[in-house]
C-alpha positions in Angstrom: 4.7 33.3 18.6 4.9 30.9 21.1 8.2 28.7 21.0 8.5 25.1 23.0 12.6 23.8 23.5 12.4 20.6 22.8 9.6 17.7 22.8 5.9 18.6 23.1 3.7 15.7 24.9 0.4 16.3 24.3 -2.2 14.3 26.9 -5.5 15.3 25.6 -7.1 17.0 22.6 -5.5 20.5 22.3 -6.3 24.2 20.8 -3.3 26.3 20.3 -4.8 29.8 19.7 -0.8 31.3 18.6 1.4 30.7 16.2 3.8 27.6 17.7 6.9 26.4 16.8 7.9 23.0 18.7 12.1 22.7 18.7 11.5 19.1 18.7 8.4 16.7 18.3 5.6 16.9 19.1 4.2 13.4 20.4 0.7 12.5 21.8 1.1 10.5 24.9 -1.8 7.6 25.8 -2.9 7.7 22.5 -3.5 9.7 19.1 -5.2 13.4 20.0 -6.6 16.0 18.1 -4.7 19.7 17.7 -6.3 22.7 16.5 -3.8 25.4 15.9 -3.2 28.4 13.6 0.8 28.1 12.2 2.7 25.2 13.1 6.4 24.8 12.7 7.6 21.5 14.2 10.1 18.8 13.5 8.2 15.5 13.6 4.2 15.4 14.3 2.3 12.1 14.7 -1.8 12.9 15.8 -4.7 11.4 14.8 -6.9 15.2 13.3 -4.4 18.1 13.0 -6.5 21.2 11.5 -4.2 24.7 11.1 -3.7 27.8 9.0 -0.4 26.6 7.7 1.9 23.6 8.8 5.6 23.4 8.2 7.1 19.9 9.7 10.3 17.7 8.9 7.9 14.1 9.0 3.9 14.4 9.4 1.9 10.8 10.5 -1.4 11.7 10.6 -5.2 10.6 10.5 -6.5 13.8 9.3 -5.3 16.8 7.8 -7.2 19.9 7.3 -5.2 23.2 6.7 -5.9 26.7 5.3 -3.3 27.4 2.4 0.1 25.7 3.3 1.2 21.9 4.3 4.5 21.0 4.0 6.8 18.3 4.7 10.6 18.0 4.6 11.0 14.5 4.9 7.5 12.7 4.7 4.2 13.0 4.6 1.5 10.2 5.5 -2.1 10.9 6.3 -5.4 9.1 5.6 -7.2 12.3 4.0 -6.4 15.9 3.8 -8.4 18.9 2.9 -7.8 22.4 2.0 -9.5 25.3 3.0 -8.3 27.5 0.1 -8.7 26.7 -3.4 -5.2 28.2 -4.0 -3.3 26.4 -1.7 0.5 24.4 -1.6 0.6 20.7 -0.2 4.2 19.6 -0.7 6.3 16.9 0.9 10.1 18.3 -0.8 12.1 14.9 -0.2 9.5 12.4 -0.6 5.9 11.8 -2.0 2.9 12.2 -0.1 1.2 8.9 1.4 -2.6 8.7 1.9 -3.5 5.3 3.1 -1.3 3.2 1.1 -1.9 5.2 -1.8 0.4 7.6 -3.9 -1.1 11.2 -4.5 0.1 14.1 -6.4 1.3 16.6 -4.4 -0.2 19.2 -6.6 -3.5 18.3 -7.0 -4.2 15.7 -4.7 -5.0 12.9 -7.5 -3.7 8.9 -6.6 -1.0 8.3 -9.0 -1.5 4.9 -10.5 1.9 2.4 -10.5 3.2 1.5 -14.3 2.8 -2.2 -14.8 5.2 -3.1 -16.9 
């Protein structure tokens, strides 16, 4: 397991072929990159395609989300599209909801949740 103290700045598209848990965030400087890694552990993560094994982050912002079994979020959860790998898998934001491009979505199946109109 490879462990980074504090912030990690990302400048280009980046593979991670460990486990990684960032003490801080992880931002992507010039722009929004790609990271490919196997567990991630971090405390805020903002890239445009993230694809791991299993995520565990305090706020995720990101384009693309494609994980093997496990995504969660403490505090929020936005991305344009997720996928799992596993058809028995957890996607969970514990203190919010999950956003998807200004959508609401189950956190359990994925499904938009439609507003009551009252």
């Amino acid at each position: 397991m490879k462990t980074i103290k504090g912030d990690l700045i990302l400048k280009e598209n980046t593979t991670i072929v460990d486990d990684l848990t960032v003490e801080g965030n992880i931002i992507c400087e010039g722009g929004l990159w790609n990271l490919t890694c196997k567990d991630l552990i971090c405390w805020n993560l903002n890239c445009k395609a993230l694809i791991c094994w299993n995520l565990i982050c305090w706020g995720l912002d990101c384009k693309d989300l494609n994980f093997y079994a496990v995504a969660v979020a403490y505090k929020s959860f936005k991305c344009k599209s997720w996928k799992a790998r596993r058809d028995n898998y957890i996607i969970k934001c514990l203190d919010g909801e999950i956003e998807i491009k200004d959508k609401k979505v189950c956190d359990k199946c994925g499904a938009e949740l439609k507003e009551l109109v009252e």
